[in-house]
C-alpha positions as CSV (number, residue, x, y, z in Angstrom):
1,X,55.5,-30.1,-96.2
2,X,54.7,-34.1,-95.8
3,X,51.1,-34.6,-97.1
4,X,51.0,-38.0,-96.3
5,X,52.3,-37.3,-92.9
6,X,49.7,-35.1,-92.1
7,X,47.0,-36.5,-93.8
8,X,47.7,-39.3,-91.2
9,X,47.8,-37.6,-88.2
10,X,44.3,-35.9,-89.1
11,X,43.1,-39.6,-89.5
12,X,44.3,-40.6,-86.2
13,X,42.5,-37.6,-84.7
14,X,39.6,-38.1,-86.1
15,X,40.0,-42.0,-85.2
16,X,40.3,-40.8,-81.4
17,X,37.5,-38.4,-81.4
18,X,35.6,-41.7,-83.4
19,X,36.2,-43.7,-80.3
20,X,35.8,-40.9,-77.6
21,X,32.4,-40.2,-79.1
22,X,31.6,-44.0,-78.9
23,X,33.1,-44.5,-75.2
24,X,31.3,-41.7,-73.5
25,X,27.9,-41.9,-75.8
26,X,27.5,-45.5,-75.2
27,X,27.2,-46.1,-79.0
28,X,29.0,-48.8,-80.6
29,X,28.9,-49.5,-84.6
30,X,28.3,-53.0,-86.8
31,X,28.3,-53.6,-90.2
32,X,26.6,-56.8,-92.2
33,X,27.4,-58.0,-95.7
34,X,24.7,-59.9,-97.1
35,X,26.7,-62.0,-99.4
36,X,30.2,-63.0,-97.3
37,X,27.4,-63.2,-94.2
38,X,29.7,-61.9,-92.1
39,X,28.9,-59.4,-89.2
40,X,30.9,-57.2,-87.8
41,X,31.0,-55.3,-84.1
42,X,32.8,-52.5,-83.2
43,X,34.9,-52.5,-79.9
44,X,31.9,-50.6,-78.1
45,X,29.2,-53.0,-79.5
46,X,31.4,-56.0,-78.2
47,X,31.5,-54.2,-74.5
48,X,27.9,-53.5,-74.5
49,X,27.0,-57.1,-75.2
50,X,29.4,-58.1,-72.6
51,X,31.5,-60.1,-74.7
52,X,35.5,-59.5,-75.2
53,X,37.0,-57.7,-77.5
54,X,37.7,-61.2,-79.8
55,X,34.4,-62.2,-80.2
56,X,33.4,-62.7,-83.6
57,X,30.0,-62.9,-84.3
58,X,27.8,-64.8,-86.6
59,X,24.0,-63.3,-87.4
60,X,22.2,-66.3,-85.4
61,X,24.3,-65.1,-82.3
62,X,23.7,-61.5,-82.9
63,X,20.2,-62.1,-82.7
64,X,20.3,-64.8,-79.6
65,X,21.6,-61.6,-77.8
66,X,17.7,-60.5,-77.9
67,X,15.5,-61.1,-75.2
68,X,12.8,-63.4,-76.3
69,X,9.5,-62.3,-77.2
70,X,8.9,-59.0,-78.2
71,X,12.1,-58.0,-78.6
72,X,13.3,-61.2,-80.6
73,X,10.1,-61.0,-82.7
74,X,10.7,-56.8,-83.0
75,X,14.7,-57.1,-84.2
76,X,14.0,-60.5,-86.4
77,X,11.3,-58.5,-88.7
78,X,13.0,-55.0,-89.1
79,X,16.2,-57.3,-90.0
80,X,15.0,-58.9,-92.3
81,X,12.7,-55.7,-93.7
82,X,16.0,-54.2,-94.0
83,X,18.1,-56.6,-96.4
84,X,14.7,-57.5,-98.3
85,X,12.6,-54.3,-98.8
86,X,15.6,-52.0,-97.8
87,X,13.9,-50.6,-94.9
88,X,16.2,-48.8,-92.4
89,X,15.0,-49.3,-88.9
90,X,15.1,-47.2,-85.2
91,X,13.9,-49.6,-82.6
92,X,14.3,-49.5,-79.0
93,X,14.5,-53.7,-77.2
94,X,16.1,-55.5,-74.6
95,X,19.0,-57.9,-75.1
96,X,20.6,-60.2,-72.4
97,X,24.1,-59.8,-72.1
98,X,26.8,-62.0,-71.8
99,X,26.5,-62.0,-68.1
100,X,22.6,-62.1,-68.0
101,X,21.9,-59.1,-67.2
102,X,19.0,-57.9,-69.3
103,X,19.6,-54.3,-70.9
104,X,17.4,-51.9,-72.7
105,X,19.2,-51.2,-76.1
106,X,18.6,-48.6,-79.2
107,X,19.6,-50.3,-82.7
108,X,19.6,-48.5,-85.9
109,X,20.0,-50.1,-89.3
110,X,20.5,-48.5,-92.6
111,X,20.5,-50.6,-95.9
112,X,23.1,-50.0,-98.2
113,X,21.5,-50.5,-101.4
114,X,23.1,-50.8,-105.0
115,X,21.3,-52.3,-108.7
116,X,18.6,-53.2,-106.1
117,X,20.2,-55.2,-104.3
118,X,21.5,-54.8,-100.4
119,X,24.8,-55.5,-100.4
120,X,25.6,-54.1,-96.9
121,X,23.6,-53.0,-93.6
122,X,25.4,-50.3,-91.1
123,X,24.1,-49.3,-88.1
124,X,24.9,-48.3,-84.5
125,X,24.0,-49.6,-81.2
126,X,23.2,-47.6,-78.2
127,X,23.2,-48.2,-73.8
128,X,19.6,-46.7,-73.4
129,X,19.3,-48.7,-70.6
130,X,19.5,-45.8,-67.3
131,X,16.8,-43.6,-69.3
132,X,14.7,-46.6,-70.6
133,X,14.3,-47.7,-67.3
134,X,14.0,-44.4,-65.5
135,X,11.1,-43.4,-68.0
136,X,8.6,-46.6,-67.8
137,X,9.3,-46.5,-63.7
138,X,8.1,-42.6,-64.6
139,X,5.3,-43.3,-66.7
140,X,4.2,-46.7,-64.4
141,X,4.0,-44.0,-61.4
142,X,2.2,-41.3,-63.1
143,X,-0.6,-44.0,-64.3
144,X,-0.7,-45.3,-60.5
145,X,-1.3,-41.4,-59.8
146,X,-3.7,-41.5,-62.8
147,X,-5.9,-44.4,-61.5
148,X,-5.6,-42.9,-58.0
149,X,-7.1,-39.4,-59.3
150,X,-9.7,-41.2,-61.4
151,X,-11.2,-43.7,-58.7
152,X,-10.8,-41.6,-55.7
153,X,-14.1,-41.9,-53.4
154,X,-13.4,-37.7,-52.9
155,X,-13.4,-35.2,-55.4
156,X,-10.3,-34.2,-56.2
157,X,-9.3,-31.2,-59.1
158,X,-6.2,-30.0,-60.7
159,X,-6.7,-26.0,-61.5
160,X,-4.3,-23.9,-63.7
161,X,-3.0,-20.6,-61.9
162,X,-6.3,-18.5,-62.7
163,X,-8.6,-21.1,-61.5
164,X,-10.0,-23.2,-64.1
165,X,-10.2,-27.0,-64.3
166,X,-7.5,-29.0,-65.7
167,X,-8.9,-32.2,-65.1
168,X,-11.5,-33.1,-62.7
169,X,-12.2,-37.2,-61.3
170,X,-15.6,-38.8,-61.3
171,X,-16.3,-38.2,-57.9
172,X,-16.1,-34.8,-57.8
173,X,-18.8,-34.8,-60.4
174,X,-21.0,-37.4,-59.0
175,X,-20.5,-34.9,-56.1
176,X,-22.2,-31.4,-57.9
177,X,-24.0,-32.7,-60.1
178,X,-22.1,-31.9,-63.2
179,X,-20.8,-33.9,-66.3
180,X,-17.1,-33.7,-66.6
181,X,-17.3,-31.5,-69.8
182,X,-19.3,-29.1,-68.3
183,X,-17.5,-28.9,-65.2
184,X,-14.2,-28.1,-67.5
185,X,-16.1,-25.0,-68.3
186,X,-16.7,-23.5,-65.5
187,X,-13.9,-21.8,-62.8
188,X,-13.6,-22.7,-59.1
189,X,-15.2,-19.6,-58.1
190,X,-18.6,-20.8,-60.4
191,X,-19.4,-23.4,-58.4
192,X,-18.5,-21.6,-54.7
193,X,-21.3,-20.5,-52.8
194,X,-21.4,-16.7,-52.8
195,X,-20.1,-16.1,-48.8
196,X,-16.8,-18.4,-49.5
197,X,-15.9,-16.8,-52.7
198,X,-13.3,-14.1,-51.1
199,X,-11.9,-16.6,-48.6
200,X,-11.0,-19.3,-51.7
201,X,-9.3,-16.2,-54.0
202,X,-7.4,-15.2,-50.7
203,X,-6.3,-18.3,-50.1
204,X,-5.0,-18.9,-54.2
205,X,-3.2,-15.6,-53.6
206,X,-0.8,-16.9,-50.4
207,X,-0.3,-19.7,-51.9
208,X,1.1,-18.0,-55.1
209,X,2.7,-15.5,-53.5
210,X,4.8,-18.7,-51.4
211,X,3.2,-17.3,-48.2
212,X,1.9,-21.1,-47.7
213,X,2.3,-24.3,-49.3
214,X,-1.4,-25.5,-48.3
215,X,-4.7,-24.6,-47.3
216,X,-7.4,-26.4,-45.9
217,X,-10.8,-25.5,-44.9
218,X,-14.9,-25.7,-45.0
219,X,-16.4,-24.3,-47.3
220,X,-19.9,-24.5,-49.4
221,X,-20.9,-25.5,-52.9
222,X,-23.3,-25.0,-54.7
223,X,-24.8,-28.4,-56.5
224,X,-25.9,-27.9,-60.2
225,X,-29.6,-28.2,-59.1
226,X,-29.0,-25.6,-56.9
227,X,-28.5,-27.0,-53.5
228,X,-25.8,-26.3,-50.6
229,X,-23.6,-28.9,-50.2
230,X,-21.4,-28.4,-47.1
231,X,-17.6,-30.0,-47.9
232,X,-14.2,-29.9,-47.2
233,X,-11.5,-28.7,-49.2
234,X,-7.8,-29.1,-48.9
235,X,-5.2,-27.6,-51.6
236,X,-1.9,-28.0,-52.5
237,X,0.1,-25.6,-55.1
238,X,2.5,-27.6,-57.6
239,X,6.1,-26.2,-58.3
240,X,8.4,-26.3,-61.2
241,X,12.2,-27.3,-60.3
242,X,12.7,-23.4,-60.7
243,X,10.0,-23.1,-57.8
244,X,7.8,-21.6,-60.2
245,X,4.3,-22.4,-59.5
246,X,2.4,-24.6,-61.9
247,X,-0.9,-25.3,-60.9
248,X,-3.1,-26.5,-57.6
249,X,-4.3,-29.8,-57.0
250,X,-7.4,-29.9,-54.7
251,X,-9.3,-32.8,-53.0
252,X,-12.9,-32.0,-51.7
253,X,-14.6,-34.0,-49.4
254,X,-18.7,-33.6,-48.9
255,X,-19.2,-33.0,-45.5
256,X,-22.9,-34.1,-46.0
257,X,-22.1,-37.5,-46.9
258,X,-19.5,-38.0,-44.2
259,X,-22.0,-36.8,-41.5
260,X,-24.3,-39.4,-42.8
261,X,-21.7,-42.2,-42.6
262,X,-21.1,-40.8,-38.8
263,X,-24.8,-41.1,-37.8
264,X,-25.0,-45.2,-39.5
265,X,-21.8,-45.7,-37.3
266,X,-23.4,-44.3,-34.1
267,X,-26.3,-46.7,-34.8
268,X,-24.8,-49.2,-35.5
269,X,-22.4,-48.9,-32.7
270,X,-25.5,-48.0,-30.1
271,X,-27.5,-51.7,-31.7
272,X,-23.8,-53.3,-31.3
273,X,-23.8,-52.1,-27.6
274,X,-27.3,-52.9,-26.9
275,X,-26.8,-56.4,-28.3
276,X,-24.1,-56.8,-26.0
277,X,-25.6,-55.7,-22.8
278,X,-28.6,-58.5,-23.8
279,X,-25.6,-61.2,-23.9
280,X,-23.7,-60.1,-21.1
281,X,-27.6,-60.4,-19.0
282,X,-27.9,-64.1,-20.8
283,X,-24.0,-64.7,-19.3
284,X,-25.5,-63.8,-16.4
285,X,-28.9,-65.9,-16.2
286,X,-26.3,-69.6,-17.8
287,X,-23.7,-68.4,-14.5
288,X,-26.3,-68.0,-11.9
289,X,-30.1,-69.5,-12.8
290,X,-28.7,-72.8,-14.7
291,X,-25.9,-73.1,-11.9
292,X,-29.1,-73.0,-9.2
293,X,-31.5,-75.5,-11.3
294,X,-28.0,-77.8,-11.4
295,X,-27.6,-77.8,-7.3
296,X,-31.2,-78.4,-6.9
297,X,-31.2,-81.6,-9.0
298,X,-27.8,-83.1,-7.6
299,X,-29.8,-82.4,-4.0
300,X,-33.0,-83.9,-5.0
301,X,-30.4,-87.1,-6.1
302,X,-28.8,-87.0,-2.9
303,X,-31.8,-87.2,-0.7
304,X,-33.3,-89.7,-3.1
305,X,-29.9,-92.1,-2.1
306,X,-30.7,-91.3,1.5
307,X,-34.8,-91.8,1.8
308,X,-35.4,-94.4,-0.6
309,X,-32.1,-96.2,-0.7
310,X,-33.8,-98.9,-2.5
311,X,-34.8,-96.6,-5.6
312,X,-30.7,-96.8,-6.5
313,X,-30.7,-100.4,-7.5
314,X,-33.1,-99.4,-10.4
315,X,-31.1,-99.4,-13.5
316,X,-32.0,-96.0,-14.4
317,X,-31.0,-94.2,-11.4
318,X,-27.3,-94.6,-12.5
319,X,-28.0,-93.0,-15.9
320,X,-30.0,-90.3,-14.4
321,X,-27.1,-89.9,-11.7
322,X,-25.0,-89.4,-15.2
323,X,-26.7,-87.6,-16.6
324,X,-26.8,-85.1,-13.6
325,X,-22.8,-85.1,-13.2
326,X,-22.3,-84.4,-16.8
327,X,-25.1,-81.2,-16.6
328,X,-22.5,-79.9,-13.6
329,X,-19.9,-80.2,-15.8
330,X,-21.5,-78.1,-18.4
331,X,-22.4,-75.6,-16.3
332,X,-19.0,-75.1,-14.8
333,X,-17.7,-74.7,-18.0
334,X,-20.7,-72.5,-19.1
335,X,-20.1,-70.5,-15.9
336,X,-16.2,-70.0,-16.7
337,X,-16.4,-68.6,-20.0
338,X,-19.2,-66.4,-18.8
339,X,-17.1,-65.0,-16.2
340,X,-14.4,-64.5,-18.2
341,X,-16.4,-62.5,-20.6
342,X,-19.0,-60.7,-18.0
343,X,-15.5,-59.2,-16.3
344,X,-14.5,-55.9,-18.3
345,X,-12.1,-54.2,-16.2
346,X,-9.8,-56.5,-15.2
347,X,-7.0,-55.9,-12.8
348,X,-3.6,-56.6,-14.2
349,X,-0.2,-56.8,-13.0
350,X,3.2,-57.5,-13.8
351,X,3.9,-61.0,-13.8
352,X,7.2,-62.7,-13.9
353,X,7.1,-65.1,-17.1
354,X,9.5,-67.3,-15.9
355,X,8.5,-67.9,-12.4
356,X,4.5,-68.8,-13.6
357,X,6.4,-71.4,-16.0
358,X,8.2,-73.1,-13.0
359,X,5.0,-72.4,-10.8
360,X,2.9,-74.7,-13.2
361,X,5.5,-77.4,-13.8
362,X,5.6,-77.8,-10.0
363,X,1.8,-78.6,-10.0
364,X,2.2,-81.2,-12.8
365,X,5.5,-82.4,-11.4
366,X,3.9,-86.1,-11.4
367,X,2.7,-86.4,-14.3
368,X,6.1,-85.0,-16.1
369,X,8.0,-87.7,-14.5
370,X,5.3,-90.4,-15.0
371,X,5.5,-89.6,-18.8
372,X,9.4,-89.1,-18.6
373,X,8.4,-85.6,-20.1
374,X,11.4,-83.3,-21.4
375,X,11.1,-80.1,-21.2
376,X,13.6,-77.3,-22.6
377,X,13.0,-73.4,-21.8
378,X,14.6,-70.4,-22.6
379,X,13.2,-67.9,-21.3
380,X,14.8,-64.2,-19.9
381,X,14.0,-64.3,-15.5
382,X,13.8,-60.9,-16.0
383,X,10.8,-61.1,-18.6
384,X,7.6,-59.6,-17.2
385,X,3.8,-59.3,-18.9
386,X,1.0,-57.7,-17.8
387,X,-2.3,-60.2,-17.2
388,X,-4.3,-61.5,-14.2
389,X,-2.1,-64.3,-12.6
390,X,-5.0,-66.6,-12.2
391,X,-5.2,-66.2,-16.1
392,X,-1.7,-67.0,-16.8
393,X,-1.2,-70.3,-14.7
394,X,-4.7,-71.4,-15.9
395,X,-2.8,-70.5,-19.9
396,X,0.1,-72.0,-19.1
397,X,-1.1,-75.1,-16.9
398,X,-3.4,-75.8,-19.9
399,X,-0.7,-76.0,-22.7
400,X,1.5,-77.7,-21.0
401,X,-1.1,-80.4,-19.9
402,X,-1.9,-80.7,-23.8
403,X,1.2,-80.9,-24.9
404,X,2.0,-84.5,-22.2
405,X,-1.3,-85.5,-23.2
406,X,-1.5,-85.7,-26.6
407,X,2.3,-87.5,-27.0
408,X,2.7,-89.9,-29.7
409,X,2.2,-93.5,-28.1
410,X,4.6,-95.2,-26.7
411,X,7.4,-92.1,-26.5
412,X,7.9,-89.6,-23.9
413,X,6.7,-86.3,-24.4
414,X,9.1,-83.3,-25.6
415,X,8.5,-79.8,-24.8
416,X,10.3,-76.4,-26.2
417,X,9.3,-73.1,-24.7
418,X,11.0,-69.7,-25.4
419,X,9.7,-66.0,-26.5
420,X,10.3,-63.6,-29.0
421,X,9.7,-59.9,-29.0
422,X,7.3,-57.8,-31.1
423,X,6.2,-54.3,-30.5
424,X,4.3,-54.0,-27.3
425,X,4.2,-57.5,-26.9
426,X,5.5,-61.2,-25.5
427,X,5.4,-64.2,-27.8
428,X,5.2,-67.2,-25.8
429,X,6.3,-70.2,-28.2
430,X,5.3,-73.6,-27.0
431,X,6.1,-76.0,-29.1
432,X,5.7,-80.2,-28.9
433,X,6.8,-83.1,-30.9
434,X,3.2,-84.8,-30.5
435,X,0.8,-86.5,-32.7
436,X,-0.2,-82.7,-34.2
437,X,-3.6,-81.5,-35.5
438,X,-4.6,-81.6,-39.0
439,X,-5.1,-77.5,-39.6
440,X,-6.5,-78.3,-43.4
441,X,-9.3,-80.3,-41.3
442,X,-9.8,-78.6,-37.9
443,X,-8.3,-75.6,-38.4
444,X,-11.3,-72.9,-38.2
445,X,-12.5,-74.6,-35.3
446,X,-9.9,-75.5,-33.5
447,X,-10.8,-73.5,-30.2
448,X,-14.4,-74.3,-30.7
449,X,-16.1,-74.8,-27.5
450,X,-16.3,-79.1,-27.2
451,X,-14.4,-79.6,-30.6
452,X,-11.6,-82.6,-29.8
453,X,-9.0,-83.6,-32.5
454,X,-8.0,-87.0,-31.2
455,X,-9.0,-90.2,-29.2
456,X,-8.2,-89.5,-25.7
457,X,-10.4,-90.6,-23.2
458,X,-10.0,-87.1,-20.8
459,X,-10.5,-84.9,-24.0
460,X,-13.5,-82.6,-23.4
461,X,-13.1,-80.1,-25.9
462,X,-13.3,-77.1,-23.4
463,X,-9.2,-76.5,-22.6
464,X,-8.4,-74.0,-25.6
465,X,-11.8,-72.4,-25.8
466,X,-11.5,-71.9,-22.3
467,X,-7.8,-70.3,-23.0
468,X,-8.3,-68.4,-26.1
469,X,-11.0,-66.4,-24.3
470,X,-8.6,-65.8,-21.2
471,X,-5.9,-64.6,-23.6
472,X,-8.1,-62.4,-25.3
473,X,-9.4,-61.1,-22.3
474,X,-6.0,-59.9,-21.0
475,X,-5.4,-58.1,-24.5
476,X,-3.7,-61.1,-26.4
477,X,-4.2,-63.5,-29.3
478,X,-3.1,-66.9,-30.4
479,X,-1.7,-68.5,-33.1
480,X,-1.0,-72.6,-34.2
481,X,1.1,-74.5,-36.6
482,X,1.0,-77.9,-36.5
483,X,1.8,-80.6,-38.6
484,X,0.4,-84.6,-38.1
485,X,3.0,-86.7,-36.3
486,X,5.4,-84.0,-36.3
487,X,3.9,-81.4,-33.4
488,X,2.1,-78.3,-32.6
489,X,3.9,-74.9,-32.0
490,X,1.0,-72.5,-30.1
491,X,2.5,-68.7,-30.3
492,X,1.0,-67.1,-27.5
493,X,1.0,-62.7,-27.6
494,X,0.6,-61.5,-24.6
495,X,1.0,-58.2,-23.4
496,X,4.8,-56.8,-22.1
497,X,5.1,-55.1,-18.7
498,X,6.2,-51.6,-19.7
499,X,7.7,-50.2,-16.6
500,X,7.4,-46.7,-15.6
């Protein structure tokens, strides 16, 4: 028999199983000598770092492998502790491969000590990363449950099989009275109220018996001072993987408080409508009373110019004659808004997008070629919304008429118009290449009633207040951005015709 022969054929066995057990473990192996300073890696160490299998390493690039910060600071110390104070070391840190991808690693180190002195440091090197990562996203979720248990505004409980508290949240004992220590000793049944004891031990029996998975009903407690406290309570049963039951989890809701909450809505909802009703009466006096005092002075004027002609050439009269046709103006606007706002139920109906586009650039067909206006839309003819026409012409007619008259100087006006889709509604994108509005400046009150952004001499400051209140009255909402000298983009949601 061939000793030598078999003594290396057992070595080359145990050399494959040495490399199988690396492979499939993840584990690689490196060895340090103090006093050549030479480091070396196994072929599983070298694939874990991402490098190839001729890499050499010196120490200062071992350690560069290490993400900075803790893990640099972590590796650095029980290094050195190793090789000074012979101090083997089990840490768990994060290097940065190779190809920068950051991996959670597990690196032993064990002295090798002789008259003293360190004269070589072994270790292994582990891929931890799958369960490293897997256990923080673990323990990061069950703190997120943890902080959701413990500042819950309802009470909410975790009972073992037979009843008794596990853990109870603060609410729950803001909510009987009791400290959380003396609620621990006390069962479920303690603190029932005598009548809803046999309907809670019925209900832990289905549930453990797999009959249901929940159970949710009113029931009664009983506060520690001894009052009634009306609440409701909702439990779940928690399974093992086996489907084992572990233990309930329970949430309890005080009825009392929640009927309290109920009645301070219904007031303040009955004082909301009340408050309402007084505004829509005042909408009504600024359309109809002011309207009346208006026509009576713009008579009086009138008659003035016919009976006492002569009273005209006073320099006065003009101003006062101003002064009158600027009053009418207010009021009209005054009496637009509060028409728009006194009218609840409106009557809408499907209206074609396209068409009331092409209806309002027929009315303003002057002025687009007086301004040599361009105007690009893309917009589906078969796109319908659902609003009051007059509305819609008066919201289109208005942008559009913004968007020629505030134009940079001196260049013709561009116009862009298509849609986009969004749940239940249109999105009618208007954009211009104008002088734009400064939003930083005029943004919260840019559809202010009166507020004007720029030096024209027909701005009044009435246009989008006038608008945003139609779209809002026919279920929509606006949006701007804008951007000085570069234009104004108004997204308009409007409503979509859902056919039947």
């Amino acid at each position: 028999m061939n000793t030598n022969k078999t003594n290396i054929s057992h070595n080359k066995k145990e050399s494959y199983l040495f490399d199988f057990i690396q492979e499939h473990a993840s584990i690689g192996t490196w060895e340090y000598d103090p006093n050549l300073h030479t480091v070396n890696w196994s072929s599983q160490t070298k694939k874990l770092h991402g490098v190839s299998q001729d890499y050499e390493p010196t120490v200062e690039q071992g350690l560069n492998f290490y993400k900075t910060g803790d893990s640099l600071n972590l590796i650095s110390k029980a290094f050195t502790d190793c090789i000074e104070k012979h101090k083997a070391y089990d840490v768990e840190v994060q290097i940065v491969t190779a190809t920068g991808k950051d991996k959670w690693v597990r690196v032993i180190g064990t002295p090798i000590v002789e008259n003293n002195e360190c004269i070589k440091v072994q270790g292994l090197f582990q891929d931890i990363d799958e369960k490293t990562r897997t256990a923080r996203a673990l323990a990061y979720k069950e703190q997120l449950l943890r902080k959701t248990f413990e500042t819950a505004l309802v009470g909410m409980a975790i009972l073992d099989l037979n009843g008794t508290w596990i853990d109870v949240n603060q609410s729950l004992c803001d909510m009987l009275g009791y400290s959380k220590k003396e609620l621990k000793q006390l069962t479920f049944q303690d603190i029932t109220h005598p009548k809803d004891v046999e309907q809670g031990r019925q209900a832990m029996k289905e549930l453990l018996n797999g009959d249901i998975d929940n159970f949710q009903t009113e029931k009664s407690y009983i506060h520690k001072k001894g009052k009634v406290i009306p609440a409701l309570l909702s439990t779940t049963i928690i399974k093992h993987r086996n489907e084992k039951p572990s233990h309930f989890v329970a949430q309890i809701s005080d009825l009392s408080e929640i009927e309290k909450k109920s009645k301070k809505v219904s007031k303040l909802l009955a004082t909301t409508e009340n408050q309402n009703k007084r505004l829509l009466n005042f909408a009504h006096i600024v359309s109809h009373n002011l309207r009346s005092h208006y026509g009576n002075l713009d008579m009086l004027l009138d008659i003035v110019k016919m009976d006492l002609p002569e009273t005209t050439e006073n320099e006065i009269f003009p101003l006062i004659e101003l002064a009158v046709d600027q009053l009418g103006e207010t009021v009209g606007h005054l009496n637009e808004v509060a028409t728009i706002n006194i009218q609840k139920d409106l009557k809408t109906e499907p209206i074609n997008v396209l068409d009331s586009l092409n209806k309002a650039l027929s009315n303003i067909s002057a002025l687009i070629l007086q301004s040599k206006t361009k105007i690009s839309i893309h917009i589906d003819p078969q796109l319908y919304i659902e609003g009051v026409p007059a509305y819609v012409d008066s919201i289109v007619l208005n942008f559009l008429t913004n968007a020629i008259k505030y134009k940079k100087p001196n260049e013709p006006a561009k116009i862009d118009i298509n849609f986009d889709m969004e749940n239940d509604f249109v999105i009618l994108k208007i954009k211009d290449y104008g002088q734009g509005i400064d939003l930083n400046k005029y943004g919260e009150s840019l559809f202010g009633m009166y507020k004007t952004f720029h030096k024209h001499k027909d701005a009044r400051g009435i246009g989008l207040f006038i608008t945003k209140n139609q779209i809002e009255a026919i279920g929509g909402k606006i949006e701007v951005k804008s951007q000085v000298n570069e234009g104004t983009t108004f997204y308009i949601h409007l409503k979509k015709h859902i056919s039947d």
